[in-house]
C-alpha positions as a LaTeX table, in Angstrom:
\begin{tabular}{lrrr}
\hline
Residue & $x$ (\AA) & $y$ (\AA) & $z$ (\AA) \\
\hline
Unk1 & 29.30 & $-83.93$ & $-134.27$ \\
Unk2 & 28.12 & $-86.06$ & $-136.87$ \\
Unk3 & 24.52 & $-88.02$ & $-136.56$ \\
Unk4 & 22.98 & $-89.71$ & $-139.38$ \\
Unk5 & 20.43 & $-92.69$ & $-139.12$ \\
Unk6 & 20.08 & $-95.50$ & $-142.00$ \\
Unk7 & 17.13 & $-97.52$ & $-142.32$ \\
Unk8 & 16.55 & $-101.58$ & $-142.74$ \\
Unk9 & 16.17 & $-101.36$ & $-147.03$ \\
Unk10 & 17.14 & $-98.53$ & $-147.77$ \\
Unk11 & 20.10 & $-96.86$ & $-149.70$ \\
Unk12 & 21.39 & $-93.66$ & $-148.33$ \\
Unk13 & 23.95 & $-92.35$ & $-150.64$ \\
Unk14 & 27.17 & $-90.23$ & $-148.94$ \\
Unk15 & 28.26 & $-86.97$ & $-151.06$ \\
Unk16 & 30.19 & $-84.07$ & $-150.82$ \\
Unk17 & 33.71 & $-82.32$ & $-151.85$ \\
Unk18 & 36.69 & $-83.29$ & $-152.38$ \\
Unk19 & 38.23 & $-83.54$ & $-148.67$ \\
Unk20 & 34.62 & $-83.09$ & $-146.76$ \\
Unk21 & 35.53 & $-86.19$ & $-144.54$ \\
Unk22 & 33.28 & $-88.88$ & $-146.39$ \\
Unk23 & 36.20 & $-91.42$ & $-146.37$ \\
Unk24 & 37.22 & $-90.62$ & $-142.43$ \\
Unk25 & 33.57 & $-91.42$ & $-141.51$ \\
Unk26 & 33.29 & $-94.37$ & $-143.35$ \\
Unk27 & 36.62 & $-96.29$ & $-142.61$ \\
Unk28 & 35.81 & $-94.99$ & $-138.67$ \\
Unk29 & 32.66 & $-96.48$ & $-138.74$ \\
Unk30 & 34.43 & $-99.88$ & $-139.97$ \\
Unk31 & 36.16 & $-100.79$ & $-136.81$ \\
Unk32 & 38.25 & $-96.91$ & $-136.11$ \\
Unk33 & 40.44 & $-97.78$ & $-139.35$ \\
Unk34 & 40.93 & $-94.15$ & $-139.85$ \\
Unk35 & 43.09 & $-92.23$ & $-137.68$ \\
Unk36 & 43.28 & $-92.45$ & $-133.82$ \\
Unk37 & 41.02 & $-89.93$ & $-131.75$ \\
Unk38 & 37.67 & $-91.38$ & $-133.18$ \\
Unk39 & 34.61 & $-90.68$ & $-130.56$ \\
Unk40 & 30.96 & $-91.65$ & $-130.90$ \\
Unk41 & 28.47 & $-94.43$ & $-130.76$ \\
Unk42 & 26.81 & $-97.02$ & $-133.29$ \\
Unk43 & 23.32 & $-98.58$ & $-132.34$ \\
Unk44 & 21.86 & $-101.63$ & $-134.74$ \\
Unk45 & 18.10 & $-102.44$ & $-134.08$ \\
Unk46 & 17.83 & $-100.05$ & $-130.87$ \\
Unk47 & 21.22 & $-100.95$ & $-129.05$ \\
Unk48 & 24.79 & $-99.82$ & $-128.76$ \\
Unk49 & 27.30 & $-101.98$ & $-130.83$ \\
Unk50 & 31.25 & $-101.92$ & $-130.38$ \\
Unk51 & 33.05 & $-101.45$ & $-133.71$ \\
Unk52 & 36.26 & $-100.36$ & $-132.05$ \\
Unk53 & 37.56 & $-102.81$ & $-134.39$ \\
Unk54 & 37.39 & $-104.10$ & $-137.77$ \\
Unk55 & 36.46 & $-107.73$ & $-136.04$ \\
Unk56 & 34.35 & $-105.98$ & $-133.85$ \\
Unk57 & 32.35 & $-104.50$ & $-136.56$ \\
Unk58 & 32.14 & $-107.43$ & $-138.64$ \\
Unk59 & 31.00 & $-108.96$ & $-135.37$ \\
Unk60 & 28.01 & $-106.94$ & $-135.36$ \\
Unk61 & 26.59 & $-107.29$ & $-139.28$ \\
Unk62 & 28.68 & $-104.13$ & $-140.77$ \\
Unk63 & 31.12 & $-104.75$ & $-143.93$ \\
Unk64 & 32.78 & $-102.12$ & $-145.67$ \\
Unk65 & 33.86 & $-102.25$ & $-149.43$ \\
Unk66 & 36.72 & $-100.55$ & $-149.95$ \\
Unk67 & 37.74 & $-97.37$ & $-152.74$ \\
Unk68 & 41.02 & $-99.57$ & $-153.56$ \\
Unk69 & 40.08 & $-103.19$ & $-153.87$ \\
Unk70 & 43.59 & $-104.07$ & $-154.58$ \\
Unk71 & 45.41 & $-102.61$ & $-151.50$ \\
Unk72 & 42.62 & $-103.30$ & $-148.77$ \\
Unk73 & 39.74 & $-105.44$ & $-150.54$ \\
Unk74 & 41.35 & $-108.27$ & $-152.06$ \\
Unk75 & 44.80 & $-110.85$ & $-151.48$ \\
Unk76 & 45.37 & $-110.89$ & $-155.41$ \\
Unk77 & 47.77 & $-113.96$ & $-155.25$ \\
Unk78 & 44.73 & $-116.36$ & $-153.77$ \\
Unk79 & 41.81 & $-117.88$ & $-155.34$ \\
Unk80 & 38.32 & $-116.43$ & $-155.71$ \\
Unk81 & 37.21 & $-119.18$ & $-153.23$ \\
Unk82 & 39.84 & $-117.75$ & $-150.57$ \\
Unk83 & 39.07 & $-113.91$ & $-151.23$ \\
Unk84 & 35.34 & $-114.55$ & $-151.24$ \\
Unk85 & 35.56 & $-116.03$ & $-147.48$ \\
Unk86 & 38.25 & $-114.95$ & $-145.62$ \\
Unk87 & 36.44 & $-112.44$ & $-143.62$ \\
Unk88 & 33.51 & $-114.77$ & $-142.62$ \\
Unk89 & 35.97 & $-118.03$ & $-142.46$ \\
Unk90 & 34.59 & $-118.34$ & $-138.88$ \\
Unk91 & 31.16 & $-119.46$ & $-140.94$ \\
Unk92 & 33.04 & $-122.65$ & $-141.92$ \\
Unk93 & 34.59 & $-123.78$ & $-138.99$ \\
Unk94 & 33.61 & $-127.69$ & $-137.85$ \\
Unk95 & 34.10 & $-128.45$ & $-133.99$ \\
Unk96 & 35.35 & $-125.22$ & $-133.85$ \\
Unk97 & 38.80 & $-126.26$ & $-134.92$ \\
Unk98 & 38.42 & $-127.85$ & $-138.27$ \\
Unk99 & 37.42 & $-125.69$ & $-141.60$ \\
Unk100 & 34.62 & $-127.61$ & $-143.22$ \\
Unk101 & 36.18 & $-127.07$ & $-146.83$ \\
Unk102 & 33.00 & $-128.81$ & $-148.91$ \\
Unk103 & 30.68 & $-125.75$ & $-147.03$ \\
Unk104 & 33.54 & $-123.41$ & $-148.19$ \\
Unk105 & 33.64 & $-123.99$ & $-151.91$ \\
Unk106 & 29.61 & $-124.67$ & $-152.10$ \\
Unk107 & 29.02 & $-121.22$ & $-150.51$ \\
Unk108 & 31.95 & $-119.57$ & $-152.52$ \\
Unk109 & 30.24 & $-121.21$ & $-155.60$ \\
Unk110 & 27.02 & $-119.62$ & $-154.99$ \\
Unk111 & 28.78 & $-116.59$ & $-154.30$ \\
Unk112 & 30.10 & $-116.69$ & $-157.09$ \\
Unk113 & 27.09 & $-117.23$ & $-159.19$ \\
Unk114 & 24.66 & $-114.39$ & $-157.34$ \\
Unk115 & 26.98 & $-111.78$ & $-157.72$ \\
Unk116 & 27.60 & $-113.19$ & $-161.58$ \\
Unk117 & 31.60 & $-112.81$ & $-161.61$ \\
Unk118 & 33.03 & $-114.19$ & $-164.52$ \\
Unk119 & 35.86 & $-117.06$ & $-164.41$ \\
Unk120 & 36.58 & $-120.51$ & $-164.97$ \\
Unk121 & 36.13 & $-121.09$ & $-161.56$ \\
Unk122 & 36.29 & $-120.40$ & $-157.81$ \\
Unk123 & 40.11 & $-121.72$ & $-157.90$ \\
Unk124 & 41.17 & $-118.96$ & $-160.56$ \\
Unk125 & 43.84 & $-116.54$ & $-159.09$ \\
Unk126 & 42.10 & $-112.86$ & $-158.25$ \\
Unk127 & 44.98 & $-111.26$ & $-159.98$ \\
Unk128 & 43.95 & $-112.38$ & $-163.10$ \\
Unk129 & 40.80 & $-110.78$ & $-163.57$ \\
Unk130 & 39.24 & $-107.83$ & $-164.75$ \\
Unk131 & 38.75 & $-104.73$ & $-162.36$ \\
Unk132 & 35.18 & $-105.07$ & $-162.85$ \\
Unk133 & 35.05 & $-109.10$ & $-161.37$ \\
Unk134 & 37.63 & $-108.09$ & $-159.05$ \\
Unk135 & 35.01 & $-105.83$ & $-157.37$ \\
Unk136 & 32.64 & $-108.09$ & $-157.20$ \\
Unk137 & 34.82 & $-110.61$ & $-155.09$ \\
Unk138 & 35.41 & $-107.95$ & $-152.94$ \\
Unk139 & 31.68 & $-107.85$ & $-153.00$ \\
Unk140 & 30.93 & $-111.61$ & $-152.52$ \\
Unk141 & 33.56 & $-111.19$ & $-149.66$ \\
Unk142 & 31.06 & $-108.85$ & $-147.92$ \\
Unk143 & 27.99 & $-110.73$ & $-148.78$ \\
Unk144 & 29.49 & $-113.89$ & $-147.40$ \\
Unk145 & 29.59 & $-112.14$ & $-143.87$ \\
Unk146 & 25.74 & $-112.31$ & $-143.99$ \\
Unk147 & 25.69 & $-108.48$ & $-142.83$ \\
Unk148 & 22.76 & $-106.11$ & $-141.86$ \\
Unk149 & 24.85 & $-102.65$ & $-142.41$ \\
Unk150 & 26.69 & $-102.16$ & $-145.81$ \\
Unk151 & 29.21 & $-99.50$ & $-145.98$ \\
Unk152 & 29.89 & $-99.27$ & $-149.79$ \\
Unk153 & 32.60 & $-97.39$ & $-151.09$ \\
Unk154 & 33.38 & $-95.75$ & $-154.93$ \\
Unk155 & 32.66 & $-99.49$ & $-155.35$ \\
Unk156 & 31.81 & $-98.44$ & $-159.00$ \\
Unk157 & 35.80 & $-96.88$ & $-159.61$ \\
Unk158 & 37.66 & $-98.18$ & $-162.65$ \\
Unk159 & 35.04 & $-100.45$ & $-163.95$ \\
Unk160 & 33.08 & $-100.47$ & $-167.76$ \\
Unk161 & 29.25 & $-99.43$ & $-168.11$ \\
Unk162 & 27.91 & $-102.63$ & $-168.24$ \\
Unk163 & 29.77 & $-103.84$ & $-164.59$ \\
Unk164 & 28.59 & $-100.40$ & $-163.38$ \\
Unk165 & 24.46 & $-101.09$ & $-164.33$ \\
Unk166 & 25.51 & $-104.76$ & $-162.41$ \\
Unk167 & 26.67 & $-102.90$ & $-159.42$ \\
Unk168 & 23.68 & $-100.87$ & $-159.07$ \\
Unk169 & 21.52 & $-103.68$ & $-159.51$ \\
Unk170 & 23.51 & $-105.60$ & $-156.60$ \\
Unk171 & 23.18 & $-102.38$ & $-154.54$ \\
Unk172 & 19.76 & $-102.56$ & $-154.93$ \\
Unk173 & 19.29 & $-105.98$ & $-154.34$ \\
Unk174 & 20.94 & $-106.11$ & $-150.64$ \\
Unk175 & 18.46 & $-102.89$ & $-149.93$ \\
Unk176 & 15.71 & $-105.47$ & $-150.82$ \\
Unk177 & 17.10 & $-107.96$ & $-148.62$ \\
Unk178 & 16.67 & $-105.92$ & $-145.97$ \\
Unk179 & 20.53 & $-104.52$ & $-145.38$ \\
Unk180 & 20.93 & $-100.85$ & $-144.67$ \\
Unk181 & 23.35 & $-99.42$ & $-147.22$ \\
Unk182 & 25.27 & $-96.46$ & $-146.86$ \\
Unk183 & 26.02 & $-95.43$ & $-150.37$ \\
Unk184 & 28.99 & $-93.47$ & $-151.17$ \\
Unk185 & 30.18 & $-92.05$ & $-154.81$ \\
Unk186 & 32.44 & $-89.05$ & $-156.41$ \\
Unk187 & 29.52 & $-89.73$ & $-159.16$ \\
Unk188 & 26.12 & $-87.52$ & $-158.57$ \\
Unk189 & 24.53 & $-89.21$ & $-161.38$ \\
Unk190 & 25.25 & $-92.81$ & $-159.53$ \\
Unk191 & 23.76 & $-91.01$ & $-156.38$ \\
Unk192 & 20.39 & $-90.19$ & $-158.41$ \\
Unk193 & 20.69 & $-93.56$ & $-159.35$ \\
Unk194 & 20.62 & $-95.83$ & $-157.13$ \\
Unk195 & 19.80 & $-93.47$ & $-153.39$ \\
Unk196 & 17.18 & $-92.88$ & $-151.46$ \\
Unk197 & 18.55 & $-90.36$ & $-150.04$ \\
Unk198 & 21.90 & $-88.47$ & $-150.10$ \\
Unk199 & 23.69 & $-86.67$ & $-146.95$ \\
Unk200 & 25.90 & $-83.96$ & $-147.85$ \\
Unk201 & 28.99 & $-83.11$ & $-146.15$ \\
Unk202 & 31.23 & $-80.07$ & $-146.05$ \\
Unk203 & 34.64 & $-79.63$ & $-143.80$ \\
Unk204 & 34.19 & $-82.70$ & $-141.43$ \\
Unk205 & 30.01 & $-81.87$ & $-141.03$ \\
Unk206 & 26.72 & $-82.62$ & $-142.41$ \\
Unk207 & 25.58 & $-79.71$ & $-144.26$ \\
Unk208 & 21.92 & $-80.99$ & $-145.59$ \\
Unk209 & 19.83 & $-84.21$ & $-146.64$ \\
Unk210 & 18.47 & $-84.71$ & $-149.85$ \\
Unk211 & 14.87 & $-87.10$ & $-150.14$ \\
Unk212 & 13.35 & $-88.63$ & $-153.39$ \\
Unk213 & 12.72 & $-85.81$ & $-155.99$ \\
Unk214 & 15.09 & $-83.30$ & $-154.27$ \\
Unk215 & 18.35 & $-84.94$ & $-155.77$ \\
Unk216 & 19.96 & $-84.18$ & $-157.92$ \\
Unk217 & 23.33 & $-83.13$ & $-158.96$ \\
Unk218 & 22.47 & $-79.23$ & $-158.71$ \\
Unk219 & 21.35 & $-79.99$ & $-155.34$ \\
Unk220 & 24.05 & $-81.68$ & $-154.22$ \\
Unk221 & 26.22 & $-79.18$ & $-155.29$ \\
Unk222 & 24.77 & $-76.34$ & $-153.72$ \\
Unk223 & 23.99 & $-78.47$ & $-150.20$ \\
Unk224 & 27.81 & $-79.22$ & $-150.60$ \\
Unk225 & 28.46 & $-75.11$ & $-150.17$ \\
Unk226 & 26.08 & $-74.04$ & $-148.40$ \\
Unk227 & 23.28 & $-73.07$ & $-150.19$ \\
Unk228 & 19.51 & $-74.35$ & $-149.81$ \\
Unk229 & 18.23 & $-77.23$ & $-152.93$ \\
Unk230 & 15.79 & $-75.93$ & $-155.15$ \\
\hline
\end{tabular}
């Protein structure tokens, strides 16, 4: 009996305990990827969307950034250029048969500049970068679906201070763009950060909303058991 509504530019930040259900409602938003007996309704712009499936749901403008970029984000044996648009390959397609591979490596390129990861070049294996520019393929990858909902994930896990302040910023930037972002983080001080607005859960529900000057990480904590912010 969960409801929440995210709004074109803004950042809406997901918090809660350990096992309150954030990661079951955000892989079951991204096409039922999390367990089987998933019920309820998305609606983009004012009508009912199908994301019964990852396809569907990149489909219909939602991409999802994964907690563990090197099980489900990235193919760490292929190129940047490969990583970066595998999920919006469609995007490339001549006659509808042919992959236009010129568009490909342009697009990957600029990619590859906006969201400033650092290699030699588009063809450099995955696998052999940092965590930090690994994330941001997975990232590009995302981006390159041209979506209007981003689901974004601990995207911040395992990386240095500097790729963190860069992640933010990109965050930021899609809210700007117009995307709707729905912000999650084991990190209260990222939530402050970069949210609008934070939902709490607790147990599988939504136990309160934080606005503005009402987050913070006290708040959040006592949302997260029950009690009212301050």
């Amino acid at each position: 009996n969960i409801n929440i509504k995210v709004r074109a530019g803004e950042v809406v930040g997901l918090a809660g305990l350990m096992g309150a259900g954030r990661t079951e409602f955000a892989m079951s938003l991204f096409g039922h990827s999390y367990g089987q007996k998933i019920s309820g309704e998305v609606y983009m712009h004012g009508k009912k969307v199908s994301t019964k499936t990852v396809k569907d749901a990149i489909n219909n403008k939602i991409a999802y950034t994964s907690e563990d970029r090197k099980t489900y984000g990235l193919v760490l044996i292929d190129d940047i250029k490969t990583n970066m648009t595998m999920a919006a390959l469609r995007n490339y397609y001549s006659n509808g048969a042919i992959v236009n591979e010129r568009k490909e490596n342009l697009e990957a390129e600029e990619y590859k500049k906006k969201i400033n990861v650092k290699a030699t070049s588009i063809h450099q294996t995955v696998g052999s970068l940092s965590g930090g520019n690994q994330q941001k393929v997975v990232l590009a990858k995302e981006v390159a679906t041209e979506p209007d909902i981003v689901l974004m994930y601990d995207i911040t896990r395992g990386v240095d201070v500097g790729t963190k302040k860069e992640m933010f910023n990109i965050t930021k930037r899609f809210a700007k763009e117009g995307k709707a972002v729905l912000f999650y983080s084991t990190d209260s001080e990222e939530l402050m950060n970069v949210c609008n607005s934070v939902i709490i859960m607790n147990n599988g529900l939504i136990t309160g909303r934080l606005d503005d000057e009402l987050i913070s990480r006290e708040n959040i904590i006592r949302v997260s058991v029950g009690e009212k912010p301050v």
